[in-house]
N, C-alpha and C positions, 0 to 999 in steps of 0.2 A: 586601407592605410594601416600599417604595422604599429602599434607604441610601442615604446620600450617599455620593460618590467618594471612592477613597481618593487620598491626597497624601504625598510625598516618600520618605521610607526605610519607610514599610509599606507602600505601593504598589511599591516595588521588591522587599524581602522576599517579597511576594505573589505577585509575576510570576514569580522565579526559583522558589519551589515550583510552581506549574498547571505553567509549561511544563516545565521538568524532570520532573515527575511525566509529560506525554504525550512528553516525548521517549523513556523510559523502557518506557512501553506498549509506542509505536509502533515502537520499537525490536526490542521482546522479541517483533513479528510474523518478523524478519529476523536475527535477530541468530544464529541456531542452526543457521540453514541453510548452512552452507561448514561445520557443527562438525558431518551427518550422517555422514561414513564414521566418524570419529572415536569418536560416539556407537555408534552399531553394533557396531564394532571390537572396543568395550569390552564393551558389554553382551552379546554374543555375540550381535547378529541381523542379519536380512538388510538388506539397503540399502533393498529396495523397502517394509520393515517400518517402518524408520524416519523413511519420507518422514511417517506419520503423528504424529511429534514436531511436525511444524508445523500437519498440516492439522488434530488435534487444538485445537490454539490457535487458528486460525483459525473454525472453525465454532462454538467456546463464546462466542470475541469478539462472533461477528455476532449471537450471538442475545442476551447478555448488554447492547449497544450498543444494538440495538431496546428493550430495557424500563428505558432509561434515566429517560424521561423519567416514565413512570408510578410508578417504584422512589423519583424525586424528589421527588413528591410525597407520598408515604408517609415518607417519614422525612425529608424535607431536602436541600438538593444540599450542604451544608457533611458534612453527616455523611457522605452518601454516598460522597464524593468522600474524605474520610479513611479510612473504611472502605474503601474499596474499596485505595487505596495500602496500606494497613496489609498488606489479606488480600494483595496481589497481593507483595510484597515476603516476604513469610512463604511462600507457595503456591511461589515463583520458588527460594528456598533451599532446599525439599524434594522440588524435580525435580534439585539439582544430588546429591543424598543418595537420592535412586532407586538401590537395586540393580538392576533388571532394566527394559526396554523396555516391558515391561505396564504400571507402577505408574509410570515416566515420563509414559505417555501418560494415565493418569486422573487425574497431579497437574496435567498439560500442562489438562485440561480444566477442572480444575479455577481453575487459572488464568486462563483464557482469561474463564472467568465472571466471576470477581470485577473482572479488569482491565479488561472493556469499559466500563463508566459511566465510569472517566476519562477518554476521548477526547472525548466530550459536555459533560460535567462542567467541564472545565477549560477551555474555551470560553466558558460560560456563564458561568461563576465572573469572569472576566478581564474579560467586558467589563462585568459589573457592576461590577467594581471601578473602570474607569476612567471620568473624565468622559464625555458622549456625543459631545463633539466630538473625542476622544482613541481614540475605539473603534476607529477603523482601523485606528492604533499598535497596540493592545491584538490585533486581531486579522490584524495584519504578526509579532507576535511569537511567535503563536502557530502561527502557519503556517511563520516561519522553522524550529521545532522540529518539526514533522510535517514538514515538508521535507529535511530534515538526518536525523531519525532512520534511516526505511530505508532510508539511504545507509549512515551511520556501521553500521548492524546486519553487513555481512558484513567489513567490516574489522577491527572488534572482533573479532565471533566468529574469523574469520582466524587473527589476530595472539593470542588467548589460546587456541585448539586449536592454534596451530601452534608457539606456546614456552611454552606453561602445558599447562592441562589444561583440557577441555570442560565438567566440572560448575564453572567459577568463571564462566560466561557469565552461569550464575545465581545464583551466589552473589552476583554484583558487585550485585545488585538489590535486596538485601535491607537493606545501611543507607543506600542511597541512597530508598528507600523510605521508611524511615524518619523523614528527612531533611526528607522534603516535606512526607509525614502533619503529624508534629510540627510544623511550619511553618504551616500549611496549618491545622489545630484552634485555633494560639494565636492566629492573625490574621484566622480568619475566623468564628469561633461565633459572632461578638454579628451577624454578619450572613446568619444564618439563613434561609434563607426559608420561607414560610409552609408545613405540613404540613397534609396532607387526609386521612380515612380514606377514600381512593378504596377501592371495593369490588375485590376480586379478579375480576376477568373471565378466571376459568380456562378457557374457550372458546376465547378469542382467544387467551392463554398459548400454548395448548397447539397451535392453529394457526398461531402466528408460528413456537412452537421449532419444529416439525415443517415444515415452510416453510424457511425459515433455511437450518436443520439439516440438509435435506435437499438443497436448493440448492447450497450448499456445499462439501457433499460430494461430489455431482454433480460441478463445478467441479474440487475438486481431486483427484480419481479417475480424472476419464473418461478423460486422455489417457492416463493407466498402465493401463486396461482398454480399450483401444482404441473407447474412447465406445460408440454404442448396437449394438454388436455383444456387450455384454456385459449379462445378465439385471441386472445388479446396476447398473447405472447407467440401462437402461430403467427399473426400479423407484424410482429415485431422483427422476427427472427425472416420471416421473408422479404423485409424491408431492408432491415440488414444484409443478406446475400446479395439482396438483385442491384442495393446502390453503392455495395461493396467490387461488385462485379461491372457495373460503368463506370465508377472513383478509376478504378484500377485501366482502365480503356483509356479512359479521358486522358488523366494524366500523364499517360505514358506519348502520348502524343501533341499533349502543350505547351506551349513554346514558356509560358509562366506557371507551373503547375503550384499548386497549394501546396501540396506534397511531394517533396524529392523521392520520387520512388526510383529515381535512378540511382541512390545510394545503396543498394542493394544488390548494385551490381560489383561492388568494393566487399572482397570475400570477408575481412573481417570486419567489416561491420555486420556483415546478412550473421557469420556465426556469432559474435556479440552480442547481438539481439535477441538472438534467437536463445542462447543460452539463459540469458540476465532473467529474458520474458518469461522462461517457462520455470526456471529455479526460483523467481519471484511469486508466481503462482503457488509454487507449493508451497514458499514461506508464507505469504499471506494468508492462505489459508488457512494456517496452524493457528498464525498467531489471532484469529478469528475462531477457530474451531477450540482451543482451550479455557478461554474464559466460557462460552457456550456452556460446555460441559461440567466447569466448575460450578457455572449459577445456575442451571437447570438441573441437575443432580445430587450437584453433592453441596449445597446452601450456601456458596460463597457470595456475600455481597459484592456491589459494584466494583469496590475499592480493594477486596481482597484478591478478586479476580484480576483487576488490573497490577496487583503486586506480584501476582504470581506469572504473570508473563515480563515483569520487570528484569529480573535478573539478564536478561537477553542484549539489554540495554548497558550492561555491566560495564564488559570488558572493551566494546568499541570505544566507549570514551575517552579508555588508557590506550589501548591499544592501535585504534584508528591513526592517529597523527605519527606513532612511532612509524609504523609502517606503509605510509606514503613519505617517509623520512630517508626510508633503508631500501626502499620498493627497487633502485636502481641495480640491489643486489640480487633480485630478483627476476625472474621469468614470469609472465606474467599466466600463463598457462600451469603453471605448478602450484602457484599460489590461488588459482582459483579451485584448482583439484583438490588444496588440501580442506580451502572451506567448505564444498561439496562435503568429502570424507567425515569431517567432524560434525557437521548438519545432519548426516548420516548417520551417524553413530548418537547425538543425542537423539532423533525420533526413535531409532531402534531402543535405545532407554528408556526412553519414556513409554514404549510400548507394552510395561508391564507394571504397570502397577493398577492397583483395585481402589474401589468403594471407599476403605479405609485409609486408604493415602495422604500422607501428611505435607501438609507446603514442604514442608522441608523434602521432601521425596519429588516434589516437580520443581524444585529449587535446580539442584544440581544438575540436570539437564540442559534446562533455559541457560542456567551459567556457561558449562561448556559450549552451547550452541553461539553463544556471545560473542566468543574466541573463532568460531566459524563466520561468524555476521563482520569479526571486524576485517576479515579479506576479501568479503565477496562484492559489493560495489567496483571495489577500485579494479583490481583486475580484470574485471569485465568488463566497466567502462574505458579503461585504457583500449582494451581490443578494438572495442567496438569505434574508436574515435580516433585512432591509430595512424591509418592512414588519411584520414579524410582532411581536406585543404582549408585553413584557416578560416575562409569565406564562408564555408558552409555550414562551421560549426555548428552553431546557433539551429539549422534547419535540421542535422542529425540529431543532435542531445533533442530537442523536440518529437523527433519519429518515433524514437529510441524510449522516449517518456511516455507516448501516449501509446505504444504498444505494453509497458509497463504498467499502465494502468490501466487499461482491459485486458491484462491476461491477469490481472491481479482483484480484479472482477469477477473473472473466470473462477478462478482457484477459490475465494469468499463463498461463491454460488455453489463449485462441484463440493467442497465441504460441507457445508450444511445439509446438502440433499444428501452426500453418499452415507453420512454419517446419519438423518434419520432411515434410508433404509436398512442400511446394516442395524440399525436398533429395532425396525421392525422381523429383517429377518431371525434375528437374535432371540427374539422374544418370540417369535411362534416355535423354533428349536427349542427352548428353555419352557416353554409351556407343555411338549410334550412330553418332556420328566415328571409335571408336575401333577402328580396322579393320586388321590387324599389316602388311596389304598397301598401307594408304597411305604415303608418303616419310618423313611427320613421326616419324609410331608407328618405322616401321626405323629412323630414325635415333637415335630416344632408346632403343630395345631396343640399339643397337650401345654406346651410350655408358653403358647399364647395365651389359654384357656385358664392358666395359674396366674397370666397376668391381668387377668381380667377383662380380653377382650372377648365380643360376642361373634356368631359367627359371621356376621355381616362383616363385622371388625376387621378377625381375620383374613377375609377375604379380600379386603382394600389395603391390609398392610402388604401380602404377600406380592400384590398387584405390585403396589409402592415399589417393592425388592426388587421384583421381576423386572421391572421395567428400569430401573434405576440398573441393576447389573448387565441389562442387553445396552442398555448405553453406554457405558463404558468398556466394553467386549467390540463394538460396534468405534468407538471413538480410538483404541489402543490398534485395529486391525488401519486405520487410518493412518495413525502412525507408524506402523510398521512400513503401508504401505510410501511415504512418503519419503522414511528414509531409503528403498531401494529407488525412487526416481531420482533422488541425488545422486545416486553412482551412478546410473547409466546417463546422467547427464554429462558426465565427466568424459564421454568418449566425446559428446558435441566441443566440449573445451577445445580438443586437440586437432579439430577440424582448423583451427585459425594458422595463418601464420605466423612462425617467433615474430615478437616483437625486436627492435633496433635498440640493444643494450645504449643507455643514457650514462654520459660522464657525469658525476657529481660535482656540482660547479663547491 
């Protein structure tokens, strides 16, 4: 069943619950991580204990996000989508009331479940609501907020572990929750959509979570177990392929499959996807690999680090709405070329600066890169959603999301690993210079030796240097490298078909 568009002040009302309720999700992926010693600290465990506060949420989200679409036809995307805010704001306040790290991490999962169908959910929801020549609007706004959130996620948490306390990360979720639900039930029940008694295809269930869940984990394990040199991430990663490899069997021949994997026979959705998912990987990764490098190198605390990937967050804010406003003047392939181009050109920027580097010097990058961030959602997900039939929406913005969110796994994991080996390569290169018999090495041991350290001394500062300038040598070739996979992503763009120019109602 069709509704008509919503108009005026319930059409606003509307918008501010979906995207608050995903800025809120997408948030609560990031917002914890600068609050790990903190959490630890408290609970009495180890650091390396605690990285599983996140990748717990991570891996419920991904599998929780895949059976969107099928969960929506069983009960409703209106109800789903309340439910789901309700439990995830209720779930969010009894991790902040966690006495111990165990019972963190099984309320973390538990969360993670109930919270993924809003990501899907409130996509679908939004562009029904809006007229169809308005949907770009509808979904510029919504990308402003998944834009903005994993930004906004480490300077909140920051700024509330660093003059509050760590359990209000989550408590802060719980009447904003509320807020939306409540919102969200009075303005959208009379527009329901149609409910099926899809049968349970517990086959497929149990080979996507297993899949997923196990990919996932993979993901955000291996570089702490030094990948397949450990039994437990070989096991993982075989678990993944072979139930990767039935998922893919099964569903292609189910009469109810969990997964539309017959959407991918819809050319632009397959290049949509495919584009969003692997451009998203190298964003994510940045924006994971830059604070890294700030707080492990060059002394930026939690909050400064998070400021300095803020500026990114800039220009979507202003810019995002204008241009799902004007999008109709647009191609939607040109406009994704050009945020490629500028995401290009700030990594290639940023690829040069040193040790000595001033915020202001990784300012202006992240700034421009901002101005790229606010195109790249919308015209991708237009592609990707373009042709596909009202009915299904819901089951595509779902595939679409949780391919999103393991290739943005991906990109998290190949950053940190490729970046400590480029720091180990770096540093045995840069140690063979370092020879006590060359002019330069005596003269800075002399100018050590005036400052009063011993040789031992010495020897630990230069280490200090050494290793600090192969990081950053190792962290900048990263960037170089990440602005050249933006261009040659740009030929994937033109793989889709033009989009059907929209009259501006």
């Amino acid at each position: 069943m069709n509704h008509p568009p919503l108009q005026g002040a319930r059409l606003a009302w509307v918008t501010l619950a979906l995207t608050l309720a995903v800025f809120l999700q997408i948030m609560g992926t990031t917002i914890a991580n600068v609050a790990l010693p903190s959490i630890a600290g408290d609970l009495g465990a180890a650091s390396s204990q605690s990285i599983w506060v996140i990748t717990s949420f991570a891996v419920a989200t991904a599998i929780s996000v895949a059976l969107t679409g099928w969960l929506a036809k069983r009960i409703g995307q209106v109800r789903l989508f309340v439910l789901s805010t309700l439990l995830f704001g209720l779930t969010s306040w009894l991790c902040g009331l966690a006495p111990n790290l165990e019972l963190l991490i099984a309320l973390r999962v538990l969360q993670g479940l109930v919270a993924g169908p809003i990501i899907p959910l409130t996509q679908s929801l939004l562009m029904a609501s809006f007229a169809p020549q308005k949907r770009n609007l509808a979904l510029a706004l919504w990308s402003m907020m998944a834009i903005v959130a994993p930004v906004a996620g480490p300077i909140v948490g920051g700024l509330i572990s660093d003059y509050w306390s760590w359990p209000w990360i989550f408590y802060l979720n719980l009447p904003l929750s509320l807020f939306c639900a409540g919102l969200g039930w009075r303005l959208l029940r009379q527009r329901e959509t149609p409910i099926s008694a899809t049968p349970i295809n517990t086959v497929g269930l149990i080979l996507l979570t297993l899949c997923v869940g196990a990919l996932q984990t993979f993901l955000d394990r291996g570089k702490d177990l030094d990948w397949f040199a450990s039994t437990e991430i070989v096991i993982l990663a075989v678990t993944a392929v072979v139930t990767l490899v039935y998922l893919i069997i099964w569903e292609s021949s189910s009469k109810d499959p969990v997964v539309e994997l017959s959407l991918f026979r819809d050319r632009n959705f397959s290049v949509g996807v495919i584009a969003l998912s692997l451009a998203f990987m190298v964003y994510l990764g940045n924006i994971v690999l830059l604070p890294m490098v700030l707080q492990a190198q060059l002394g930026y605390t939690a909050t400064w680090a998070g400021l300095a990937v803020a500026p990114i967050g800039l220009f979507p804010l202003l810019l995002s709405p204008l241009i799902g406003h004007f999008s109709h003047k647009f191609e939607m392939r040109t406009l994704a070329t050009l945020s490629f181009v500028i995401f290009a050109i700030g990594y290639v920027w940023r690829s040069h600066f040193t040790v000595e580097v001033s915020y202001w010097t990784l300012f202006w990058p992240q700034l421009l890169q901002g101005i790229g961030l606010s195109m790249f959602f919308l015209p991708l997900t237009a592609i990707t959603l373009s042709s596909i039939p009202p009915e299904k929406i819901a089951s595509a913005a779902s595939l679409s999301s949780v391919l999103r969110i393991l290739f943005g796994g991906i990109g998290t994991s190949l950053a940190g690993t490729l970046w400590e080996r480029r720091t180990v390569f770096h540093h045995a290169r840069l140690s063979e210079h370092l020879s006590p018999f060359r002019p330069e090495v005596e003269a800075w041991q002399a100018q050590l030796t005036q400052l009063g350290l011993n040789p031992a001394q010495q020897l630990a500062y230069m280490e200090r240097m050494l290793t600090q300038q192969s990081a950053i040598l190792g962290a900048e070739e990263l960037f170089w490298l990440s602005g050249v996979c933006f261009l040659l992503l740009i030929s994937i763009v033109w793989l889709a078909k033009p989009l059907r120019p929209q009259s501006k109602a």
